[in-house]
DRENVEXFI-454872 format. One record per residue (C-alpha): residue number from 1; chain; z, x, y; residue in one letter. Coordinates in steps of 0.05 Angstrom, whole numbers, plus 5000, padded with zeros to 4 digits. Layout:
# DRENVEXFI-454872
    nr   kette      w      u      v   rest
   NUM       A      Z      X      Y      a
...
This chain:
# DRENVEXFI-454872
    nr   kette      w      u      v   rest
     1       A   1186   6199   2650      x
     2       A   1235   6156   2624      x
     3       A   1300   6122   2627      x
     4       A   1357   6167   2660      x
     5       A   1420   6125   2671      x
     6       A   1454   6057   2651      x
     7       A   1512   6038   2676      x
     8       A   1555   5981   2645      x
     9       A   1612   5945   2679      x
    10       A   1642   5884   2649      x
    11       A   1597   5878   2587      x
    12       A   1622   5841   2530      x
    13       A   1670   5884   2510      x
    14       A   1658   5943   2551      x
    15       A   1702   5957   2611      x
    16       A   1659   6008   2647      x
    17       A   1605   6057   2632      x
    18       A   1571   6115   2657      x
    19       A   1511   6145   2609      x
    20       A   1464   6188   2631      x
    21       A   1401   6198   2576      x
    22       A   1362   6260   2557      x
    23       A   1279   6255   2532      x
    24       A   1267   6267   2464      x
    25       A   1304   6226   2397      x
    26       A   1369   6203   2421      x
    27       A   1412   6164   2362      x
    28       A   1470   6112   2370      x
    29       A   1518   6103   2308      x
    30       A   1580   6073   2296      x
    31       A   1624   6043   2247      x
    32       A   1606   5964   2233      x
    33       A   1629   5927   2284      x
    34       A   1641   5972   2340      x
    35       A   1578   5949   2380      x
    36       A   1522   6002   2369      x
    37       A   1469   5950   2395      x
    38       A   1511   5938   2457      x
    39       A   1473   5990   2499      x
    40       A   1404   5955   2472      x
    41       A   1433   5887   2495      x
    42       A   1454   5921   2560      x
    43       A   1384   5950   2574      x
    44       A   1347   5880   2556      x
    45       A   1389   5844   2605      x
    46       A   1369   5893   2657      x
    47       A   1296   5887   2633      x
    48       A   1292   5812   2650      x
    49       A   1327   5780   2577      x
    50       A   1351   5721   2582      x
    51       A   1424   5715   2609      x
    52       A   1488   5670   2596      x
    53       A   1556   5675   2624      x
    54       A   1578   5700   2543      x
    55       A   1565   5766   2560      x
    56       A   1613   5773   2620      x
    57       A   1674   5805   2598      x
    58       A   1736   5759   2581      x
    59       A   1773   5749   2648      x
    60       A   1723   5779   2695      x
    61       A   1681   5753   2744      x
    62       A   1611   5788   2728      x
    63       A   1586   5830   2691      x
    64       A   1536   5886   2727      x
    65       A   1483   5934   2698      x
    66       A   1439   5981   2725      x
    67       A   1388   6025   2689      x
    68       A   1360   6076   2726      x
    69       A   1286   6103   2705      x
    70       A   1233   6156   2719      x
    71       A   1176   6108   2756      x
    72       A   1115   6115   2723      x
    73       A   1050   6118   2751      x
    74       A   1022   6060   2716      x
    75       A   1082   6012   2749      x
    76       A   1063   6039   2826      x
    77       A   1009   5989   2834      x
    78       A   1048   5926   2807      x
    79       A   1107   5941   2855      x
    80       A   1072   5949   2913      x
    81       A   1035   5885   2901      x
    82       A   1111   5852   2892      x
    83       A   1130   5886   2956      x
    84       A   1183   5938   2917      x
    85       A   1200   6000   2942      x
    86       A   1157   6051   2895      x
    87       A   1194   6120   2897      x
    88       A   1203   6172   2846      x
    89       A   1254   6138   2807      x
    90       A   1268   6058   2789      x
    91       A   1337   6025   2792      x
    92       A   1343   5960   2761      x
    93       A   1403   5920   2773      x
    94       A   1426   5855   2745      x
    95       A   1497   5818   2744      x
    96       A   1516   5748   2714      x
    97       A   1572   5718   2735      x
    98       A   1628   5668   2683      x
    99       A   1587   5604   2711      x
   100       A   1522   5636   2681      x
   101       A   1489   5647   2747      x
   102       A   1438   5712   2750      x
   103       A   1413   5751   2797      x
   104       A   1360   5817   2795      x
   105       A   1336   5876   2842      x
   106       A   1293   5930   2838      x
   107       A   1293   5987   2881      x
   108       A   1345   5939   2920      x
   109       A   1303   5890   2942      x
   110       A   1325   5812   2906      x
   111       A   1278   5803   2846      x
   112       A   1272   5746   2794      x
   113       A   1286   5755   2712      x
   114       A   1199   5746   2705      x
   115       A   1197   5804   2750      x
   116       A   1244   5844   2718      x
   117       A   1207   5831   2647      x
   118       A   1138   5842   2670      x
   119       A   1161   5916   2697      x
   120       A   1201   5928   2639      x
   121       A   1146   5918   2590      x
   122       A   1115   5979   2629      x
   123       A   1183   6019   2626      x
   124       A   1208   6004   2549      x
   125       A   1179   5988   2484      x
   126       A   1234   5955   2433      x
   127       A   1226   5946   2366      x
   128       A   1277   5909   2333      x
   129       A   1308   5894   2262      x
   130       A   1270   5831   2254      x
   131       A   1203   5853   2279      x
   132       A   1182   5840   2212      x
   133       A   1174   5762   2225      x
   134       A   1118   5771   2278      x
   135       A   1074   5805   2229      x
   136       A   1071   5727   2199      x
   137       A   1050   5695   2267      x
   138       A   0969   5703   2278      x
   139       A   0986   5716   2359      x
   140       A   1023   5779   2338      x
   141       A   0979   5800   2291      x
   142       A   0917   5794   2328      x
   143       A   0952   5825   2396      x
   144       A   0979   5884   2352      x
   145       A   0897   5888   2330      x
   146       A   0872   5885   2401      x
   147       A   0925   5940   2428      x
   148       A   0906   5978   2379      x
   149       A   0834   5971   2394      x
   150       A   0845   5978   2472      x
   151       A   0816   5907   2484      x
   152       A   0846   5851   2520      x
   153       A   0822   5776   2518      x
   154       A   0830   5764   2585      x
   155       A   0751   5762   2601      x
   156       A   0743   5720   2540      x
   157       A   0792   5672   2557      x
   158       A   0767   5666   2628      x
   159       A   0699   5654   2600      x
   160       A   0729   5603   2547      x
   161       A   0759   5564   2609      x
   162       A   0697   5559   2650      x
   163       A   0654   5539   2586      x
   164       A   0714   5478   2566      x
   165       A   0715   5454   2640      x
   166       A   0638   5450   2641      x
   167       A   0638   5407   2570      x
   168       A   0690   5363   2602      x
   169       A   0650   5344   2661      x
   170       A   0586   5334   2619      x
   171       A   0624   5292   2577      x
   172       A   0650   5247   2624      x
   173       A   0589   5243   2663      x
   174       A   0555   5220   2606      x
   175       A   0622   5167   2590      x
   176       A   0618   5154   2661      x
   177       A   0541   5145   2675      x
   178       A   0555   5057   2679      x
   179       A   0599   5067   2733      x
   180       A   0572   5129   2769      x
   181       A   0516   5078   2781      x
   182       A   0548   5017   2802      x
   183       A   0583   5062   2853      x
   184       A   0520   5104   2874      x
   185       A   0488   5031   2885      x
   186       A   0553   5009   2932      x
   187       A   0547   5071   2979      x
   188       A   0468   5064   2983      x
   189       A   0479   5005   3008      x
   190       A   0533   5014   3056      x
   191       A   0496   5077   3088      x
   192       A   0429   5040   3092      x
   193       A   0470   4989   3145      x
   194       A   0506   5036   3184      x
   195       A   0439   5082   3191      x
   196       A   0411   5014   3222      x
   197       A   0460   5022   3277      x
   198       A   0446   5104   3284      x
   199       A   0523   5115   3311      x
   200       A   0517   5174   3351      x
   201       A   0571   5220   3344      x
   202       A   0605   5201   3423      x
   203       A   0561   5139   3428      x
   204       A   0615   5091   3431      x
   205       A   0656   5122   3476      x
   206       A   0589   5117   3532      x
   207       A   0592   5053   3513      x
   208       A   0654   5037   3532      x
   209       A   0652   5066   3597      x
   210       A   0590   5033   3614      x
   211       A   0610   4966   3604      x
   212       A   0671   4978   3645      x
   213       A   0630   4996   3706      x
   214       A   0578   4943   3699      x
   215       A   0637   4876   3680      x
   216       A   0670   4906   3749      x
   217       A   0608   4926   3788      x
   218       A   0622   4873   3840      x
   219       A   0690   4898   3854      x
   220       A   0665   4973   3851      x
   221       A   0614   4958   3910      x
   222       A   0669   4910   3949      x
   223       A   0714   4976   3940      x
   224       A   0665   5028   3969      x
   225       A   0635   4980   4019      x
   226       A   0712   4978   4039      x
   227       A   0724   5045   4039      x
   228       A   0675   5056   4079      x
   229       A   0685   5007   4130      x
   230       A   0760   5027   4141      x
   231       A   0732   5095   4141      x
   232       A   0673   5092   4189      x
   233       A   0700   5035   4238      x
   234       A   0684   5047   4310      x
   235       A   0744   5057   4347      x
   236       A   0796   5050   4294      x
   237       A   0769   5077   4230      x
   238       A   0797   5141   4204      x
   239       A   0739   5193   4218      x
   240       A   0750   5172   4293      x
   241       A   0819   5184   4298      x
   242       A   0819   5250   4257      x
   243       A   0773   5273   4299      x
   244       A   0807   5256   4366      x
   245       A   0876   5287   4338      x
   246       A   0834   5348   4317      x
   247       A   0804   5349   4393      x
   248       A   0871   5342   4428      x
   249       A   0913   5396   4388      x
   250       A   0849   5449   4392      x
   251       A   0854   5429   4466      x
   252       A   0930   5461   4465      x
   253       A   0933   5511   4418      x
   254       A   0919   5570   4465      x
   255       A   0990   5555   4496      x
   256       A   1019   5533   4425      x
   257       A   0997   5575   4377      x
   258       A   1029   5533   4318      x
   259       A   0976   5485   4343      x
   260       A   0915   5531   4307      x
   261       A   0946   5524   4232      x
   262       A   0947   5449   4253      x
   263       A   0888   5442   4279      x
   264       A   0845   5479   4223      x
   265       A   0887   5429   4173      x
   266       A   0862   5373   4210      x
   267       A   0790   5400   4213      x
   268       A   0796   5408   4132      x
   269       A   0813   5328   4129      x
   270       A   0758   5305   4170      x
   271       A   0708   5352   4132      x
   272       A   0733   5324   4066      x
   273       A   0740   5253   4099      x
   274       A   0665   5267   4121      x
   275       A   0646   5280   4043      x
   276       A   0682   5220   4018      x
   277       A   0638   5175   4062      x
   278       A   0572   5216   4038      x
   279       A   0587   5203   3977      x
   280       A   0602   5137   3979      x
   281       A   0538   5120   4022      x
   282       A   0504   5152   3956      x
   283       A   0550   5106   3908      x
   284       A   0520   5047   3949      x
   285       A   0448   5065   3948      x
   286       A   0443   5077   3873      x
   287       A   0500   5030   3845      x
   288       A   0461   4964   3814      x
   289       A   0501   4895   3787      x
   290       A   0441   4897   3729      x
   291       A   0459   4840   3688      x
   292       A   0404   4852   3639      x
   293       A   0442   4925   3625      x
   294       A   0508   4892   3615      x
   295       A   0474   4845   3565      x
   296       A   0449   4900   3529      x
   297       A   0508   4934   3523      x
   298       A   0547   4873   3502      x
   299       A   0496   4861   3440      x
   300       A   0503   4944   3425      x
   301       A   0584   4932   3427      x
   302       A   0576   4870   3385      x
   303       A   0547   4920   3324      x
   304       A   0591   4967   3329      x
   305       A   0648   4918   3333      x
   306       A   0620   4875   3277      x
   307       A   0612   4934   3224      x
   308       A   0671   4973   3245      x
   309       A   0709   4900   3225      x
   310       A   0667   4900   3153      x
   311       A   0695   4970   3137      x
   312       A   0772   4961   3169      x
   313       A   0759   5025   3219      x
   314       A   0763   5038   3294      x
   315       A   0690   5031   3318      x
   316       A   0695   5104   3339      x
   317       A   0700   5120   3265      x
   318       A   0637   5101   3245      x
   319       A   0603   5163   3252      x
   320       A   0652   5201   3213      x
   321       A   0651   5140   3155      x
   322       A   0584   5141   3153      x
   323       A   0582   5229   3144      x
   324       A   0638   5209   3096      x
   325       A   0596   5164   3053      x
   326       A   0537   5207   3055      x
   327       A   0576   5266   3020      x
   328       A   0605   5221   2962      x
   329       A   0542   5203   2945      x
   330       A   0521   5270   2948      x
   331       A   0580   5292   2898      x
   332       A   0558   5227   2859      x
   333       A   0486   5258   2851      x
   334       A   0511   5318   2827      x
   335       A   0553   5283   2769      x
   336       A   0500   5239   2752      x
   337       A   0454   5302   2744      x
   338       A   0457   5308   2668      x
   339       A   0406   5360   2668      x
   340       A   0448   5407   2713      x
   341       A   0511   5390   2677      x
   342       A   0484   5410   2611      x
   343       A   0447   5473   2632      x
   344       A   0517   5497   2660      x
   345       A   0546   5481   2602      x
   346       A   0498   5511   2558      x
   347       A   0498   5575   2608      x
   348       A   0583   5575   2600      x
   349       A   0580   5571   2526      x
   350       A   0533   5626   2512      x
   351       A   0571   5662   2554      x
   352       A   0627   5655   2523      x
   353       A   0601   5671   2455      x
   354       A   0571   5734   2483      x
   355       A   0646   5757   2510      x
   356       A   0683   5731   2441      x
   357       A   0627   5777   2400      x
   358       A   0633   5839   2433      x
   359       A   0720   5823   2423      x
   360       A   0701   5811   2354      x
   361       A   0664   5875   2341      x
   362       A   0717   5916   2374      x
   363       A   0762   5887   2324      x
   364       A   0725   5895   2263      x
   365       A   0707   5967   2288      x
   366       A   0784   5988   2297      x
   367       A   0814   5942   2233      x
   368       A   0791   5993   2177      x
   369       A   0828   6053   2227      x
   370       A   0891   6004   2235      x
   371       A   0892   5997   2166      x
   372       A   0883   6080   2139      x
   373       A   0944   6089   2195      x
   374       A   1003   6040   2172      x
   375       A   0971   6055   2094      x
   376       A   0982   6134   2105      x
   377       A   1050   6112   2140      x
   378       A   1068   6072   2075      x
   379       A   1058   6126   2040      x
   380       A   1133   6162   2053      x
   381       A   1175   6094   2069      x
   382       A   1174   6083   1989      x
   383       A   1110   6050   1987      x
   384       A   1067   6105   1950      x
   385       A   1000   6076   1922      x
   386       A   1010   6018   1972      x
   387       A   0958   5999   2017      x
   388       A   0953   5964   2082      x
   389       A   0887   5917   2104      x
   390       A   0881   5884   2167      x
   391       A   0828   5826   2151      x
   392       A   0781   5798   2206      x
   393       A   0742   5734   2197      x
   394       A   0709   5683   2221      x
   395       A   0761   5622   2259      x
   396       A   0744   5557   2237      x
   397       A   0747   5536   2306      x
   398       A   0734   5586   2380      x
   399       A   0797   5596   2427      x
   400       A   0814   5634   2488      x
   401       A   0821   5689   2437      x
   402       A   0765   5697   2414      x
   403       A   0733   5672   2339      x
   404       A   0768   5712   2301      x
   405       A   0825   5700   2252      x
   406       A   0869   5766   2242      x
   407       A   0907   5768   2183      x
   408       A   0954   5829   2157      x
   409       A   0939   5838   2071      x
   410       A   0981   5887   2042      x
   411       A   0992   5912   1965      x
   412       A   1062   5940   1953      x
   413       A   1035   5981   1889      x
   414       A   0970   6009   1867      x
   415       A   0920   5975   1835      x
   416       A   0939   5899   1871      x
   417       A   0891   5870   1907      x
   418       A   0921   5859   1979      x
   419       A   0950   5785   1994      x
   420       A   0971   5759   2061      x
   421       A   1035   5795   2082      x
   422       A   1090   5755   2074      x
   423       A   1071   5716   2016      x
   424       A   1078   5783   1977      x
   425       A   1128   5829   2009      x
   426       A   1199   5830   1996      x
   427       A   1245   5835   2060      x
   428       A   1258   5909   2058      x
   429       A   1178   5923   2045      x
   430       A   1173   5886   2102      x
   431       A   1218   5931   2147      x
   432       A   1188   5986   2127      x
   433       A   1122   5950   2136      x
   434       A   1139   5933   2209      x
   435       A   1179   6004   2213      x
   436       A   1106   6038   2193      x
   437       A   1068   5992   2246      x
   438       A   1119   6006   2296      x
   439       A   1110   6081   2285      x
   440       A   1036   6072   2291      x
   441       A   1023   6026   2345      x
   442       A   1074   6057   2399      x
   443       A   1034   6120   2405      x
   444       A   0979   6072   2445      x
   445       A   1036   6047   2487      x
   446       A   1038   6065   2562      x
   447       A   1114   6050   2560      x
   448       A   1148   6124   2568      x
   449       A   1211   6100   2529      x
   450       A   1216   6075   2462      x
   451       A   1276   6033   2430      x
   452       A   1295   6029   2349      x
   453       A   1347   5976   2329      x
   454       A   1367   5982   2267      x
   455       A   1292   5969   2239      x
   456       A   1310   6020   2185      x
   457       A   1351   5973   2152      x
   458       A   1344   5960   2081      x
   459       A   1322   6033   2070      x
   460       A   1361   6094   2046      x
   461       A   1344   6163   2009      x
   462       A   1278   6198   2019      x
   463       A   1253   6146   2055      x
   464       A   1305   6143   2105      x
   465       A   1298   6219   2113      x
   466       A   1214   6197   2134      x
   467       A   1237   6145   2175      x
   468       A   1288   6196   2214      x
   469       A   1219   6251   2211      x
   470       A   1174   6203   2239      x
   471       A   1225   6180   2295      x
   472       A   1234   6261   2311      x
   473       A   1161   6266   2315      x
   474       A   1162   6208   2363      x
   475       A   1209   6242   2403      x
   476       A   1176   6295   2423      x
   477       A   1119   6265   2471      x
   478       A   1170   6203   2489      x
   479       A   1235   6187   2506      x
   480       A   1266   6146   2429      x
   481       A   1328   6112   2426      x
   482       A   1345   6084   2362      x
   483       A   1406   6048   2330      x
   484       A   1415   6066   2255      x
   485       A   1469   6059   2199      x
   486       A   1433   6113   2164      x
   487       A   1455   6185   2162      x
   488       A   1388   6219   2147      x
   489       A   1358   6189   2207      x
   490       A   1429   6203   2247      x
   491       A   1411   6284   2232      x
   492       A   1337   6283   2263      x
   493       A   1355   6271   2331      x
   494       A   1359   6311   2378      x
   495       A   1414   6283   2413      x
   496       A   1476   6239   2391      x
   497       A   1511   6180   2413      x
   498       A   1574   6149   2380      x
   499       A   1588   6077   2395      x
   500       A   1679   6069   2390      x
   501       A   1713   6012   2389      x
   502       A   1790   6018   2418      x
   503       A   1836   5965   2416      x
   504       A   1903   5961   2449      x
   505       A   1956   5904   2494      x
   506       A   1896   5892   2541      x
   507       A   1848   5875   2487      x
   508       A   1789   5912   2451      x
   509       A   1745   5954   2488      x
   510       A   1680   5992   2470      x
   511       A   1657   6067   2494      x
   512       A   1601   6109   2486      x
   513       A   1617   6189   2467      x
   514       A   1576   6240   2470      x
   515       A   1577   6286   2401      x
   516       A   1581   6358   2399      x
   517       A   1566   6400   2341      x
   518       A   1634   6397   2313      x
   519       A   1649   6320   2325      x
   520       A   1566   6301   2302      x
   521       A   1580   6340   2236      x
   522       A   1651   6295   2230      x
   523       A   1600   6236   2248      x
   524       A   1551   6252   2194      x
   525       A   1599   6263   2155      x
   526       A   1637   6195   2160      x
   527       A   1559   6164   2154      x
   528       A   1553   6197   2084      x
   529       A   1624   6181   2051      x
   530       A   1667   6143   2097      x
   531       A   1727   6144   2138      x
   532       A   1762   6203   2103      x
   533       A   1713   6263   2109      x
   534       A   1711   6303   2049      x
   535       A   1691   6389   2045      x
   536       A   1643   6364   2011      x
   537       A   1608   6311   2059      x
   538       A   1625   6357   2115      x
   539       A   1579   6406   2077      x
   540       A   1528   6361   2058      x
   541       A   1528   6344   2139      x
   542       A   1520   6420   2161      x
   543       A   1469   6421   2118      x
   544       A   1437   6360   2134      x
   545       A   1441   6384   2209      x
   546       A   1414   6451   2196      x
   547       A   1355   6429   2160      x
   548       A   1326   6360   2205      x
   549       A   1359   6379   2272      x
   550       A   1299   6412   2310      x
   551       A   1291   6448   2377      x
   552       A   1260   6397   2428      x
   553       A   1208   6438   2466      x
   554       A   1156   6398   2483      x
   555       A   1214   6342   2521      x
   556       A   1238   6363   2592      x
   557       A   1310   6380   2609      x
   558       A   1334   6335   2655      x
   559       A   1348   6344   2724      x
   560       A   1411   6374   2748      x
   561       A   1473   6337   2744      x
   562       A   1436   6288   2697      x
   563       A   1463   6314   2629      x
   564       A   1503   6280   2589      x
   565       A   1567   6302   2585      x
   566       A   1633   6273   2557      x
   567       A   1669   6252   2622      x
   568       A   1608   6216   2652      x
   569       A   1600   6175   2568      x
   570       A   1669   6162   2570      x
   571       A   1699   6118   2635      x
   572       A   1768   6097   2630      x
């Protein structure tokens, strides 16, 4: 699994580009100048790097890239969470346009740059020339330490969080204890008079409505005594009269038979006429002026109005309010409880301490193996008798990552005592330092492919032969890529790129060819002594060849149509 195509168009100086990529140690050279990081810059844009519109070709519009990869099974879950398409393979696509402006996919569904970095870090691991600085920045160091160990600091950061928000509320309830009072005192107070009332939740609503009824109870009875009358009136009230129309069409309707739908409509008023005077006749006998209620219900009204004024609210508020003040004083309680607040504090601290020891003893457990690893890998990059120590010790103060300080000692020569990295180390030590970590630490990576830029530089002889051995060795469970100057790394791969510059009227362009036996040994040879190959560098290059160039059989031949071949490296 691993990365299978990139395609280029517009890129800095490259026109357009085809490259399909093999498993196993794949090497880019070049002559200085002709690009041979270009595809590395190519394949970090597509992996989420930041973009600009410098990298657009001069006089285009955009620049495009995609990279196609193997999907791995460890990336399945994290795109279906981001709603991705997760198929066998991955396309990643990215253009900038000449204003600057970006824009991603994946799988062909719009993505953002974070997206595109946080899958790529599952796709591709690069190292690059100056990897040597991080090994002088404690996050580095101690995230190189916990990899290695197999440990994260997510559970003890969590835990540091919880603890630090618990100190900060006992610390300013205890700040805070003055005022928590004062205001405990003021809500006390306010609840104690609106429980006096005892607002019922729809009380002043039934208020209301009764003191309508009773201020207009003399109009209500003159209404239904009304009603009643005009209802009810001898000869010329309306129960009389339905009742004679009902009698004279019934009288008909055998000879009009229109008359019966009539007739029944009729009978339906006078029985719902009929209902209206029961009714009212029922109004009359219960319904009561009562003064005394009406007073009552004027002093009741008069609370509600009087407190509802106090507090600037509706009177049907004051229910709510009151529930309202009830649960601040509640929360108030709770911050004044200095007991509580310090038991959950205590409780968040310890365990946080418990989390940060157990990180702390997997680091101290896996520093002495960290160390015999990049000291044995020393050994061949030059640095014989040299020794590596990763140091663990106690912080002088706890943090999300843990209480540990991790610091990286090393002794160039035998017989030093180890000092803090780059206080002693002289820049090539330390490539060949961060080379040796590099070579160490990517064999615990889940990332399938593995980038080199140039971090063999300031390294040559022997130890360029290890570093090209060690790269070889790589290649044979994953998928290397790895930009080098160097001609004895150049020979171990198992595959061979040549980065070409071309100028001519339209300007300068850059290509990507594919060697072949004939034109690697020409390459190898031009590595060794030059432009002008030599019978005796073009020896030297067989032989070089012969000797480091291995058969690749633990890496998988690619599918078909997927090798590379000259016409699909070289796009005109």
């Amino acid at each position: 699994m691993a990365l299978r195509q990139i395609t280029l168009r517009d890129f800095v100086i490259v026109q357009t580009l085809e490259l399909d990529l093999r498993n196993g140690f794949t090497v880019l050279t070049g002559e200085t100048g002709a690009g041979k990081s270009i595809l590395i810059d190519a394949l970090q844009l597509a992996l989420g790097a930041r973009a600009d519109a410098g990298v657009v070709r001069e006089g285009c519009s955009k620049t495009d890239i995609c990279a196609e990869f193997d999907c791995p099974a460890h990336a399945r879950p994290w795109l279906d969470e981001g709603g991705f398409e997760a198929d066998d393979r991955l396309l990643l696509r990215r253009t900038v346009d000449a204003q600057g402006k970006s824009r991603a996919w994946i799988n062909g569904t719009p993505a953002t740059a974070s997206q595109l970095r946080s899958l790529g870090e599952m796709l591709v691991d690069i190292h690059g020339q100056h990897a040597w600085q991080s090994l002088t920045r404690p996050e580095s160091v101690r995230g190189l330490l916990d990899a290695f160990a197999g440990v994260n600091t997510r559970d003890t950061a969590s835990r540091w969080a919880q603890w630090r928000a618990d100190l900060k509320a006992l610390q300013q309830a205890r700040a805070a204890q003055a005022t928590l009072q004062q205001e405990r005192e003021r809500l006390q107070w306010q609840i104690s008079e609106v429980d006096k009332l005892g607002p019922g939740d729809d009380e002043w609503d039934e208020l209301d409505a009764q003191h309508k009824r009773l201020s207009h109870a003399q109009a209500l009875l003159d209404g239904a005594q009304g009603t009643l009358q005009a209802l009810q009136e001898d000869e010329g009230g309306a129960v009389s009269a339905l009742t004679r129309a009902h009698a004279l069409l019934q009288a008909q309707e055998h000879i009009e038979p229109e008359f019966v739908n009539l007739a029944d409509i009729l009978a339906s008023s006078l029985a719902q006429t009929t209902d209206v005077v029961h009714s009212l006749h029922s109004y009359l006998r219960h319904a009561d002026i009562d003064p005394q209620r009406l007073t009552e219900l004027d002093e009741r009204m008069s609370q509600w109005i009087g407190l509802a004024r106090r507090y600037k609210r509706p009177p049907a508020e004051l229910p709510t309010l009151l529930k309202d003040w009830k649960a601040s004083l509640h929360e108030l309680d709770a911050a004044s409880d200095l007991d509580r607040l310090q038991a959950s504090e205590s409780a968040s601290a310890k365990a946080y301490q418990a989390a940060a020891r157990t990180l702390s003893m997997a680091r101290a457990k896996a520093a002495p193996k960290l160390s015999a690893s990049i000291s044995q890998a020393m050994q061949g990059l030059g640095m014989e008798g040299g020794k590596f120590e990763v140091s663990v010790s106690k912080a002088s103060e706890p943090s999300p990552d843990g209480i540990d300080d991790v610091v990286f000692l090393v002794a160039g020569h035998p017989g030093m005592t180890p000092k803090p990295i780059g206080k002693v180390a002289s820049g090539g030590e330390l490539s060949r330092i961060s080379l040796a970590i590099a070579v160490t630490t990517s064999e615990l990576g889940a990332a399938p492919t593995l980038i080199f830029d140039e971090v063999d530089s300031g390294v040559g002889g022997a130890v360029a032969e290890t570093v090209g051995r060690l790269m070889q060795q790589l290649g044979r469970d994953r998928q290397v890529l790895a930009v080098t100057h160097l001609p004895q790394v150049a020979a171990c791969a198992h595959h061979h790129l040549k980065v070409a510059k071309n100028k001519s009227a339209q300007g300068t362009t850059s290509t990507v060819l594919v060697m072949q036996q004939d034109e690697r040994v020409a390459e190898i040879a031009r590595m060794l002594g030059g432009e002008r190959a030599t019978e005796t560098t073009l020896a030297h290059a067989r032989e070089m060849l012969g000797t480091a160039v291995p058969t690749l059989t633990r890496a998988p031949t690619p599918p078909s149509g997927s090798s590379i071949s000259p016409t699909a490296a070289r796009k005109r």
